[in-house]
C-alpha positions in Angstrom: 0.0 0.0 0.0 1.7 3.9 -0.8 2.5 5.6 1.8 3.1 2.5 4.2 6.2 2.8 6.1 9.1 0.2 5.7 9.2 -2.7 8.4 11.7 -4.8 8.5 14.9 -4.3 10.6 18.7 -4.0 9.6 19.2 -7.7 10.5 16.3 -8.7 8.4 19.1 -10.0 5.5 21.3 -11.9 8.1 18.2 -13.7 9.6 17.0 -14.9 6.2 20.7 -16.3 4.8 20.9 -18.0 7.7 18.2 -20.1 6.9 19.0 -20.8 3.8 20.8 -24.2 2.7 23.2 -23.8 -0.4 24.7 -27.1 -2.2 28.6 -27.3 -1.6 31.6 -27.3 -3.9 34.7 -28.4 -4.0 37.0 -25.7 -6.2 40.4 -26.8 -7.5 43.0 -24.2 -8.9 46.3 -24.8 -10.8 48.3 -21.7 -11.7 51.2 -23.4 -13.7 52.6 -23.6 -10.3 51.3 -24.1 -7.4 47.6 -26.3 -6.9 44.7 -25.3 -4.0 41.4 -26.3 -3.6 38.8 -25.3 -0.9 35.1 -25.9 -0.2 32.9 -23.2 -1.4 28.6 -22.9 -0.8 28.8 -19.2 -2.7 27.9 -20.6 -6.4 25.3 -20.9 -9.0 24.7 -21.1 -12.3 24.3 -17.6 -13.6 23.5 -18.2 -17.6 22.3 -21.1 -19.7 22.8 -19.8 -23.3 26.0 -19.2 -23.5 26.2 -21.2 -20.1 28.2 -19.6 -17.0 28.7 -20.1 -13.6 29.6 -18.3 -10.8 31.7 -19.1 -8.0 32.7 -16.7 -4.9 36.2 -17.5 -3.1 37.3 -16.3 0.2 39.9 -13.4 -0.2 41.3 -15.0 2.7 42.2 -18.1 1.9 45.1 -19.4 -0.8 42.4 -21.2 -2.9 41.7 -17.8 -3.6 45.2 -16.8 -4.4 46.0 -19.8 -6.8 42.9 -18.8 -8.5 43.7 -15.4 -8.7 46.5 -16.0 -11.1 44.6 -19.0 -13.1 43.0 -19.2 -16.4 40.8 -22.0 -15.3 38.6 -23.8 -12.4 37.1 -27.6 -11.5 34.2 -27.8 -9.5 33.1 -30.5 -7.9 29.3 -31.3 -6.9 29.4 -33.0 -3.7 26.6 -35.4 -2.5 26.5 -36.6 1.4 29.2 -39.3 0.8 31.5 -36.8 0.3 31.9 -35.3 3.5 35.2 -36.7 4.1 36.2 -34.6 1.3 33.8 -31.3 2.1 35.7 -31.7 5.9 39.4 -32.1 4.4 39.0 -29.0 2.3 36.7 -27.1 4.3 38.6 -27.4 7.8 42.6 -27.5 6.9 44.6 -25.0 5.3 46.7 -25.4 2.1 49.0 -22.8 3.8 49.2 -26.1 6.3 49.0 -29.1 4.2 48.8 -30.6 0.9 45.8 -31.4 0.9 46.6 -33.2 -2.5 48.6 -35.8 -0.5 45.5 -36.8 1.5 42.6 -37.6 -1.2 42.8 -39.5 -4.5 42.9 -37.3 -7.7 43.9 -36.6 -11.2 45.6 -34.2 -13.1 42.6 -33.2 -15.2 42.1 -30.6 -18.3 44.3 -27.7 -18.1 46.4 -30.0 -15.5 44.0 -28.7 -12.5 43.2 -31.3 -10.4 40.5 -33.3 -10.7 39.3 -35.1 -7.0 38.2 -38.9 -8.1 35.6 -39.1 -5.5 32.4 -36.7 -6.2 30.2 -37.9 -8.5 30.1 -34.4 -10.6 32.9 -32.2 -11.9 33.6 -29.7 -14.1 36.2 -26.9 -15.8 35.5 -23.5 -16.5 38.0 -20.8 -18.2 37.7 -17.7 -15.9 35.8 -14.7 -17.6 36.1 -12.5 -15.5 36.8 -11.5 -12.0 35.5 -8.9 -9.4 35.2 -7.8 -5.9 31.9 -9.1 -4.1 32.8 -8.0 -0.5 35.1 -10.6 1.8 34.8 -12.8 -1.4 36.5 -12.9 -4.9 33.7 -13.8 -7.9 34.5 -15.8 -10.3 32.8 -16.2 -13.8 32.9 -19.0 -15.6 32.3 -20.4 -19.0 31.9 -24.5 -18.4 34.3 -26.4 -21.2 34.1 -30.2 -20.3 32.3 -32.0 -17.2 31.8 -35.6 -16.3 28.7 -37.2 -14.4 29.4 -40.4 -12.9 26.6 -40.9 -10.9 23.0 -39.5 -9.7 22.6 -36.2 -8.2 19.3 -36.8 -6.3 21.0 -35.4 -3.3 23.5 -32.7 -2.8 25.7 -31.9 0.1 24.7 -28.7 1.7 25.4 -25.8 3.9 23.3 -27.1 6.8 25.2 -30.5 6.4 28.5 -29.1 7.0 27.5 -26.7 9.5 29.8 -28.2 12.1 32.9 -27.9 10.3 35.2 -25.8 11.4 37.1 -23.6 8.8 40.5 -23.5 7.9 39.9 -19.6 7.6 37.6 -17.3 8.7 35.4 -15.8 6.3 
């Protein structure tokens, strides 16, 4: 109605996202050098013709780094069975560990690393890049994928709520 006043209050936004329950990634980097991965619940699909996706990376962490100086990114669609994998990238460090040296993976296209567990992965050549706040976006334009399996149920934010993270966000 015009001329009704605004209700609402300034936490309004942080009390919805907090109830919200985003699928997880897995996102591998390879920069000619040096490899990362982390797990990530900031990304969609932003386009379908031409296809895109989006993905948003912690400035804090290296994933974030490695990516910064990449041409291309793998993500991986994780399912509940992979929450060996969602814990060993979501709660150590690659300025720690490698955490190459604790999963099984292959050198994929573009030699990033591919992880050999989730059912669902795919490599995108960066488009573009930009600021989003505490987060680094990252457009991408999907060249090859595999499916090896059903994705009737995804691995969420709620799901991995007791993780601890290897950096703050």
């Amino acid at each position: 109605m015009a001329g009704t006043p605004l209700e609402g209050s300034a936490d309004g936004f942080a009390d919805i996202a907090s109830q919200l329950d985003y699928p997880m990634f897995i996102v591998t980097a390879f920069d000619g050098e040096e490899r990362s991965g982390c797990l990530i619940g900031f990304a969609t699909q932003s386009a379908i013709d031409p296809a895109r996706f989006l993905v948003a990376l912690s400035n804090k962490n290296r994933t974030y780094r490695v990516a910064s100086k990449a041409k291309h990114l793998a993500v991986h669609v994780l399912t509940p069975a992979d929450r060996e994998l969602a814990a060993l990238f979501g709660e150590h460090t690659g300025d720690d560990i490698d955490k190459f040296d604790r999963c099984s993976w292959h050198e994929g296209p573009h030699a990033l690393p591919v992880l050999d567990g989730p059912r669902a992965w795919f490599v995108g050549r960066i488009l573009e890049t930009f600021t989003t706040g505490d987060h680094g976006g990252f457009l991408l334009e999907p060249e090859r994928g595999e499916l090896r399996g059903d994705l009737d149920r995804l691995m969420t934010f709620k799901s991995v709520g007791d993780l601890d993270a290897g950096h703050g966000a």
